[in-house]
C-alpha positions as CSV (number, residue, x, y, z in Angstrom):
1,X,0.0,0.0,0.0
2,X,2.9,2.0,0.6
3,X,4.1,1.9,-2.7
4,X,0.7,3.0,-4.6
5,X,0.7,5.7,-2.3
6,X,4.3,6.6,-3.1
7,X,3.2,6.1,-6.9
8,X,0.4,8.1,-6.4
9,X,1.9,10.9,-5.1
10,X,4.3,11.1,-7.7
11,X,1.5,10.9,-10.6
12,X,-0.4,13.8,-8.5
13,X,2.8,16.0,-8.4
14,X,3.6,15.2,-11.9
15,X,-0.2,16.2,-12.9
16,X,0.2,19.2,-11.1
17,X,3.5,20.2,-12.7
18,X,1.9,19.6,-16.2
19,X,-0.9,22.1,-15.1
20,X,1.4,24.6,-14.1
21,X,3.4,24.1,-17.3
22,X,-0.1,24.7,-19.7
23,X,-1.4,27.6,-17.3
24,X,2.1,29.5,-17.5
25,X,2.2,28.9,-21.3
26,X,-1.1,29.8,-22.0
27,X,-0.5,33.1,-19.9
28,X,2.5,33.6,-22.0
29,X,0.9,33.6,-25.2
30,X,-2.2,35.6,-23.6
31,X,0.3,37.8,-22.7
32,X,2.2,37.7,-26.0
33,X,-1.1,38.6,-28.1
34,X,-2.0,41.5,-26.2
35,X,0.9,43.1,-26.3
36,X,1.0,42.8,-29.9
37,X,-2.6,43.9,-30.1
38,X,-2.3,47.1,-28.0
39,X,1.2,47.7,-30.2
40,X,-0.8,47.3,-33.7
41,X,-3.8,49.9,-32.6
42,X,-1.1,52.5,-31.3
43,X,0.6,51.9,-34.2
44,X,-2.2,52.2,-36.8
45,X,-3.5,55.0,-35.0
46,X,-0.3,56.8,-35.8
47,X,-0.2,56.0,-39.3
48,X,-3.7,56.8,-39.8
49,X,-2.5,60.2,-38.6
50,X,-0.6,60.8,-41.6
51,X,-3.0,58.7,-44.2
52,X,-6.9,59.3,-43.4
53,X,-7.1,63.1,-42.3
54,X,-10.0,65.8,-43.3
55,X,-7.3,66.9,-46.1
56,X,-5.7,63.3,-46.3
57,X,-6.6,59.9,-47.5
58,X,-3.7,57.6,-48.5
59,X,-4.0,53.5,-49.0
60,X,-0.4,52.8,-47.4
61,X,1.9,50.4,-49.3
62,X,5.3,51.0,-48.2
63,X,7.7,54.3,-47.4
64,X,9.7,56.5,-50.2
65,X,13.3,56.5,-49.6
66,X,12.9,59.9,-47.6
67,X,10.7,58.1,-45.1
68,X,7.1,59.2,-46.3
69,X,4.7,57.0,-46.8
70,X,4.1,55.8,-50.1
71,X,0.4,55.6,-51.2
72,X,-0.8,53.6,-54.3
73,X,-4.3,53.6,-56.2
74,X,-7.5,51.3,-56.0
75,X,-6.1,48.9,-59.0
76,X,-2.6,48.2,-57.4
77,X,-2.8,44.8,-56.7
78,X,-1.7,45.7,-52.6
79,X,-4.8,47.9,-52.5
80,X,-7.2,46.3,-50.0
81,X,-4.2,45.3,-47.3
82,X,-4.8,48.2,-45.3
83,X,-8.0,47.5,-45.4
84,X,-7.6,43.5,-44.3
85,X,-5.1,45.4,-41.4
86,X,-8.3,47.7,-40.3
87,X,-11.2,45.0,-40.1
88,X,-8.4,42.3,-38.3
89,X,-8.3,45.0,-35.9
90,X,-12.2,46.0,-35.2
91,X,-12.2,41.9,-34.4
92,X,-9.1,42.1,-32.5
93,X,-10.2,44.9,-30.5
94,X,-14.1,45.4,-31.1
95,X,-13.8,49.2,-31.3
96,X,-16.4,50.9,-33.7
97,X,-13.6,53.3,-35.0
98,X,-11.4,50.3,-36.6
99,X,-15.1,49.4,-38.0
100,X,-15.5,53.1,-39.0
101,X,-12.4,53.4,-41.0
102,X,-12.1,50.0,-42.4
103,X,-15.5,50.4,-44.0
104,X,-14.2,53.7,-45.6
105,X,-11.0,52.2,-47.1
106,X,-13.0,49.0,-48.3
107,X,-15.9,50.8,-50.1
108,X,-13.2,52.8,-52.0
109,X,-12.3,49.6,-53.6
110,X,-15.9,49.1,-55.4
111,X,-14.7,49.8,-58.9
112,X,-12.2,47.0,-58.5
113,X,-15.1,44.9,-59.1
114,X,-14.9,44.6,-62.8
115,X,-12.0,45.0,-63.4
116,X,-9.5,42.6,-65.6
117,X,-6.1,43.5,-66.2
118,X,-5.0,41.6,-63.6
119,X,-5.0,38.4,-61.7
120,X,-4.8,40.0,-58.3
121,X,-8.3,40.7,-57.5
122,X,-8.2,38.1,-55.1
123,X,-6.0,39.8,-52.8
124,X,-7.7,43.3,-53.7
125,X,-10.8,42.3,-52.9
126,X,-10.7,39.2,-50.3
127,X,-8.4,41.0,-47.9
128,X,-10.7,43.6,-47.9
129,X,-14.4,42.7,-49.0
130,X,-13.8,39.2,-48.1
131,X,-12.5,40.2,-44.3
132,X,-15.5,42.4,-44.1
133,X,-17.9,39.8,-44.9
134,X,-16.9,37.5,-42.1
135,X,-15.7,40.0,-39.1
136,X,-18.9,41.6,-40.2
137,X,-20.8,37.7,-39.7
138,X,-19.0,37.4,-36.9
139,X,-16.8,34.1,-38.2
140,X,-14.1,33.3,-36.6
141,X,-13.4,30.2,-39.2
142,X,-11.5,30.7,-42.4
143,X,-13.5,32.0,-45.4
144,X,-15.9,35.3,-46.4
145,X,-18.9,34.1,-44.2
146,X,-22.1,32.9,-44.1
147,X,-24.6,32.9,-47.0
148,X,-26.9,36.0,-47.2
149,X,-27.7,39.1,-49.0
150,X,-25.5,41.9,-48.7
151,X,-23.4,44.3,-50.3
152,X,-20.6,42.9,-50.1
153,X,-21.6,39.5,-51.5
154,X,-22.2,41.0,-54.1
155,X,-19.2,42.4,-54.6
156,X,-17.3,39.7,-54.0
157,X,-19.5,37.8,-57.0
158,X,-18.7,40.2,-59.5
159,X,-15.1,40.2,-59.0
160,X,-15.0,36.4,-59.2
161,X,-16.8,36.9,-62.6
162,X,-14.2,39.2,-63.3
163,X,-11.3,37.1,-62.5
164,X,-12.5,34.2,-64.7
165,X,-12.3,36.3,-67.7
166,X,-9.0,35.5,-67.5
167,X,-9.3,32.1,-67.4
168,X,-7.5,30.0,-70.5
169,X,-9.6,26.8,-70.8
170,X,-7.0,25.3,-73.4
171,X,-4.2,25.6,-70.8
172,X,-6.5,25.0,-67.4
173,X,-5.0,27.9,-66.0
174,X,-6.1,31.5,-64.8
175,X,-3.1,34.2,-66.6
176,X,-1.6,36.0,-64.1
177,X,0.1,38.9,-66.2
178,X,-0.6,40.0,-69.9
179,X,-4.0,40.9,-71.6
180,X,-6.9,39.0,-72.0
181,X,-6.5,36.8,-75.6
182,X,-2.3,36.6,-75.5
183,X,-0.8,33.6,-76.6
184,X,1.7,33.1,-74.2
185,X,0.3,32.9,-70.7
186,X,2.0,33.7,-67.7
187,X,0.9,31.9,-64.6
188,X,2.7,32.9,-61.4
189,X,2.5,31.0,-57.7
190,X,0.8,34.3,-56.4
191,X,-2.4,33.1,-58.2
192,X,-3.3,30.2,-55.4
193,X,-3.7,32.9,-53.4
194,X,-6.8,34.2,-55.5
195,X,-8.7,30.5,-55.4
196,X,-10.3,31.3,-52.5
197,X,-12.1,34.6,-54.0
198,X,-13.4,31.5,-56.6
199,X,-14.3,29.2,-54.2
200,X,-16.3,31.4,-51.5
201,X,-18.1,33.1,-55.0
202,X,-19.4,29.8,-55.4
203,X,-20.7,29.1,-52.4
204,X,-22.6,32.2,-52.0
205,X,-23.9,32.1,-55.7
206,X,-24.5,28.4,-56.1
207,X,-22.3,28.4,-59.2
208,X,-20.4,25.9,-59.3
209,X,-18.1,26.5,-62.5
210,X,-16.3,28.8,-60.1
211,X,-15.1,25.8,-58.2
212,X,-14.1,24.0,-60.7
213,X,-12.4,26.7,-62.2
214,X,-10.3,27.0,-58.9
215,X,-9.7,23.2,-59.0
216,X,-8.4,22.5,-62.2
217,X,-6.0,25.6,-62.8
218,X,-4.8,24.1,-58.8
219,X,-4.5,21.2,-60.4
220,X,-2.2,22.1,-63.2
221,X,-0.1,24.6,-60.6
222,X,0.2,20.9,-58.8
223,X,1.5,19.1,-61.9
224,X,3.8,22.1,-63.3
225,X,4.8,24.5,-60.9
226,X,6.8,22.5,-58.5
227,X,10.7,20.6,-58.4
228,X,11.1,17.1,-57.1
229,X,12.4,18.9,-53.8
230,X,9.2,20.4,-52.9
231,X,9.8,23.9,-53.8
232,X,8.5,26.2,-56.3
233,X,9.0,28.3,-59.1
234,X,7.8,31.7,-59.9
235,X,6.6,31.8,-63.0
236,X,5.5,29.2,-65.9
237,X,4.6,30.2,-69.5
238,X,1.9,28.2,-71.4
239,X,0.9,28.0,-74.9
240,X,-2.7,29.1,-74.7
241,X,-3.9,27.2,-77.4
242,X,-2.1,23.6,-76.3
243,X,-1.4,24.4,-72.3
244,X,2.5,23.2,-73.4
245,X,4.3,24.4,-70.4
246,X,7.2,27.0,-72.4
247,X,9.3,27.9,-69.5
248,X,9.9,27.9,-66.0
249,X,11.3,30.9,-64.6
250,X,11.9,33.6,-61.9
251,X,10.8,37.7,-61.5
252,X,11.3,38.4,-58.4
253,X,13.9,35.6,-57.1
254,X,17.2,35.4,-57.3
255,X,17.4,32.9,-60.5
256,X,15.1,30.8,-62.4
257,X,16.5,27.6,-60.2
258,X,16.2,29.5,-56.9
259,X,13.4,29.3,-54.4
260,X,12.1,32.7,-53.7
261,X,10.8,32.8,-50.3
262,X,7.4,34.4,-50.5
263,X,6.6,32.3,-53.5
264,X,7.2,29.1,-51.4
265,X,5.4,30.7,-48.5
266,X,2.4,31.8,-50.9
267,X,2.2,27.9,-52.1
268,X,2.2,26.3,-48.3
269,X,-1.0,29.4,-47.8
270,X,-2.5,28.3,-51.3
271,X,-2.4,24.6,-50.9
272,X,-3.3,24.8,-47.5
273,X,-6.7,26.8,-48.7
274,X,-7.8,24.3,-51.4
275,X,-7.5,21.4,-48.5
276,X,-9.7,23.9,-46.7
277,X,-12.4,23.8,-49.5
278,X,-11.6,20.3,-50.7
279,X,-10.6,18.0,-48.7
280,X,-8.6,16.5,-51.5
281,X,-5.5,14.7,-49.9
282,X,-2.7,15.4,-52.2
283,X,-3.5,19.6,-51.7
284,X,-2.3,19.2,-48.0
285,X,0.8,16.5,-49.1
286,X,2.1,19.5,-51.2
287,X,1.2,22.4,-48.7
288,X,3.4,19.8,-46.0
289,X,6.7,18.8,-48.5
290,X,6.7,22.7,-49.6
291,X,7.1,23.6,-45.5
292,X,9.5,20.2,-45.3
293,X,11.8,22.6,-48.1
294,X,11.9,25.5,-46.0
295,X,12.0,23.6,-42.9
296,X,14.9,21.8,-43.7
297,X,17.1,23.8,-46.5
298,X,20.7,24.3,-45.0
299,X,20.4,27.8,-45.3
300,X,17.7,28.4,-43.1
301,X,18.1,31.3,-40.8
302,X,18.5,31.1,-36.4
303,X,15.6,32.8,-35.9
304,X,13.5,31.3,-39.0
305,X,12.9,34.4,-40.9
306,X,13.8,33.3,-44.4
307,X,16.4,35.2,-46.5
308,X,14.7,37.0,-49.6
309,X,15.3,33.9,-51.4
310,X,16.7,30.9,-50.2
311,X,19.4,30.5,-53.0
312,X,20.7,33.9,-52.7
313,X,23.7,34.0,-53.0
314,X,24.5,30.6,-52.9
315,X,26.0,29.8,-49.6
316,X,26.4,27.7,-46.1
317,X,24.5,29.6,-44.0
318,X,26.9,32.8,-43.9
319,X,25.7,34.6,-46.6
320,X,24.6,38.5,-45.5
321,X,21.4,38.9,-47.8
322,X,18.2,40.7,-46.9
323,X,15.6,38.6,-44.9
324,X,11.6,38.8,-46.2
325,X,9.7,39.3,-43.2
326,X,6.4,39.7,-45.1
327,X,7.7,35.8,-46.2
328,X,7.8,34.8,-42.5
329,X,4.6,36.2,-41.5
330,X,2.5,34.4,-45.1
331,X,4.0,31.3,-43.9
332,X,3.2,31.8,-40.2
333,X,-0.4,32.4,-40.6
334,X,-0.6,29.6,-42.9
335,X,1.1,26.9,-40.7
336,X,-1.6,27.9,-38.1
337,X,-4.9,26.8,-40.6
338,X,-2.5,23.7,-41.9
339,X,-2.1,22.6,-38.3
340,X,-5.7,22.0,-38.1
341,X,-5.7,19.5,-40.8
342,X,-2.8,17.4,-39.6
343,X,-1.7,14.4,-36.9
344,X,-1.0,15.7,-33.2
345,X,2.2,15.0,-34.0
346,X,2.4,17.4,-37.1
347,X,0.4,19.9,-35.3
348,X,2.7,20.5,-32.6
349,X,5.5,20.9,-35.3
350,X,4.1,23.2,-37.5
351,X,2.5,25.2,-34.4
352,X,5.8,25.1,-32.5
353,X,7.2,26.7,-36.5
354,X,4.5,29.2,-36.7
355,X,4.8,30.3,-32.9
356,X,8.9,30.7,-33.6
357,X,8.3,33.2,-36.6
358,X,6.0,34.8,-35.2
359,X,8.1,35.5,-32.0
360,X,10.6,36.5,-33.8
361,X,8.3,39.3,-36.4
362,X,7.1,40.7,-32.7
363,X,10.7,41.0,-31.6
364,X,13.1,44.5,-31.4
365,X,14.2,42.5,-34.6
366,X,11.6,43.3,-37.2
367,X,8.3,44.8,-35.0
368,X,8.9,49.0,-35.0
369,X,8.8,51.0,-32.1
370,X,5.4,52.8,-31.8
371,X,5.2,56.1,-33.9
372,X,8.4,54.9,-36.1
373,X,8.5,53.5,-39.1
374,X,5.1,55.4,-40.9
375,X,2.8,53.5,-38.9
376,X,3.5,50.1,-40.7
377,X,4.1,47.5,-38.0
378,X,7.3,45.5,-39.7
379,X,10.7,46.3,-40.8
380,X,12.8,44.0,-43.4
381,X,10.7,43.1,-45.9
382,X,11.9,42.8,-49.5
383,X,9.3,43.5,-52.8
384,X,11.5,43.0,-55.5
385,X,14.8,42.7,-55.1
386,X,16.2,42.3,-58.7
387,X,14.3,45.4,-59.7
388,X,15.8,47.2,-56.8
389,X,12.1,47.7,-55.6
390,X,11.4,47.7,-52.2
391,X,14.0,46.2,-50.7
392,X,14.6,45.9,-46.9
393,X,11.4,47.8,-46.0
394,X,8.1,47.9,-44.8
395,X,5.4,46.4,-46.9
396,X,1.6,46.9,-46.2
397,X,1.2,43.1,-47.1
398,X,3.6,41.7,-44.4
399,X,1.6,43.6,-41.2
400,X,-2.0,41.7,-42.8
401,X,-0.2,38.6,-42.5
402,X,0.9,39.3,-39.4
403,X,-2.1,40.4,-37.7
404,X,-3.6,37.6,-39.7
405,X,-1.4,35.4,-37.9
406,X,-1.8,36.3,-34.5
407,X,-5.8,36.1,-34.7
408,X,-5.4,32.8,-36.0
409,X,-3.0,31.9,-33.2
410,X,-5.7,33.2,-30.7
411,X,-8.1,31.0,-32.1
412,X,-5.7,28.2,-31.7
């Protein structure tokens, strides 16, 4: 009897120091996403000093090389961040003025509706419409929202219908760049992130060919887009007549061989979605071995913040090349969704992955003081660095994910 009680007591003060362990951890992270929620509404509220005045009203993208902030039209295809960054923060928060001035930056978009030129409406109008529509429904899953009749929905319709003007039946694919009717089409890894506009269209207007639309030009990205190694490349050329794949190349990373960070991290979010609205096995097996790349490339960085590509220059791990912020926080929000759909095993990995970038965008490291900066919440991101564009900056993109991130690790 001695023994069981010895045993006993041991299990009990084991038990106990397992409590303490989740109680202390969950007070970390409590403590962890408020700070960074009272640090992104100081923060806003400075840059909406500067933006959204009775004289002013910017739509923030990144800052000049004299430190201004850099303001871009309705049809630039980083338009409806800011306005993603306002609605995350009326549901972060639940104050009306967030409410008040995403709606205004939102509606301003409304033209973008029907417009073609470009594959991007998904971003320009999801991340802004599309956040609406669920903070609005009060959703706190992924997706627009619930069915009903609204504005918005509406909106959100027509720009589907827009977007699949662009749609090449021959080749299966959706052009990114180029007009409407070109020969050549240009398909870049970007475009998964605009499936979901397709798929969410469909479900609120009970037409289907928007799914399918969204599945089979997946589909194709699946077959062509992606090396033996799990990575990506940036962009493909197809014949539009044939869908012959023409070339495989880079724009924005460092060579056409090279994996370019935020084009790995848009396929692990992309991949990750269509399991979200599918189910279908092999989406999530791609979303996983595109993570295994970054996870395990010998080049990976301490802190897990990827370099602007991962290939550039090549090197053992001491090159000195920009790192991509707006890469770490794409690929943190998305490991927190893809760790929904995995093993307990997997889930404390990619969780555990997720939590580490995310630490290290709200460190000194990359998170700006308050009233620094322009108001944008991140430092060291890169755009484009072989154009020389936007390189080692802010980026209006890489706060949404952030925030984006941190609501979805609240959930969690």
């Amino acid at each position: 009897m001695k023994s069981k009680a010895i045993y006993y007591s041991l299990f009990v003060f084991s038990f106990s120091l397992f409590l303490l362990a989740s109680c202390s951890d969950k007070n970390n992270d409590d403590g962890f996403i408020e700070d960074n929620i009272r640090f992104a509404a100081q923060q806003t509220e400075y840059m909406l000093s500067h933006v959204c005045t009775t004289d002013t009203f910017i739509n923030p993208r990144t800052l000049n090389d004299d430190g201004s902030i850099r303001g871009i039209g309705i049809y630039d295809w980083c338009s409806g961040f800011f306005a993603g960054t306002l609605w995350q923060l009326y549901e972060l928060t639940g104050d009306e003025k967030w409410h008040s001035f995403a709606e205004r930056y939102t509606t301003a978009l409304a033209p973008v509706q029907f417009y073609t030129d470009n594959h991007d409406v998904g971003f320009m109008m999801g991340d802004s419409y599309g956040q609406g529509r669920r903070i609005l429904a009060g959703d706190t899953g992924f997706g627009y929202g619930p069915q009903g009749s609204d504005f918005y929905k509406e909106v959100l319709i027509n720009t589907a219908r827009s977007l699949c003007k662009r749609y090449v039946p021959e080749a299966g694919v959706i052009r990114s760049w180029g007009r409407i009717g070109g020969q050549q089409v240009s398909v870049i890894i970007d475009n998964m992130m605009n499936l979901e506009l397709l798929f969410e269209a469909s479900r609120l207007s009970g037409d289907d060919s928007f799914r399918q639309i969204a599945i089979t030009h997946a589909d194709n990205t699946l077959k062509n887009h992606f090396r033996p190694d799990g990575s990506c490349y940036h962009v493909l050329e197809y014949d539009a007549a044939t869908g012959r794949v023409l070339s495989k190349h880079t724009n924005q990373g460092y060579a056409d061989e090279s994996a370019w960070s935020r084009g790995q991290s848009w396929a692990v979010y992309g991949f990750t979605l269509m399991y979200r609205y599918t189910r279908d096995k092999k989406y999530l097996d791609q979303a996983l071995r595109t993570f295994a790349f970054l996870r395990d490339h010998p080049d990976r960085t301490d802190d897990l913040v990827p370099w602007w590509d991962m290939d550039a220059p090549a090197g053992t791990g001491s090159k000195e090349e920009e790192r991509d912020a707006s890469a770490a926080a794409i690929l943190s929000s998305a490991l927190y969704e893809l760790a929904t759909y995995v093993s307990p095993r997997q889930r404390r990995e990619l969780r555990t992955y997720a939590d580490r970038l995310l630490t290290a965008l709200a460190s000194p490291a990359y998170r700006a003081e308050v009233g620094t900066n322009g108001g944008f919440l991140l430092r060291h991101s890169v755009g484009s660095k072989p154009h020389h564009a936007e390189v080692d900056v802010p980026l209006c993109y890489a706060d949404y994910y952030f925030l984006e991130a941190l609501i979805r690790k609240m959930r969690l």
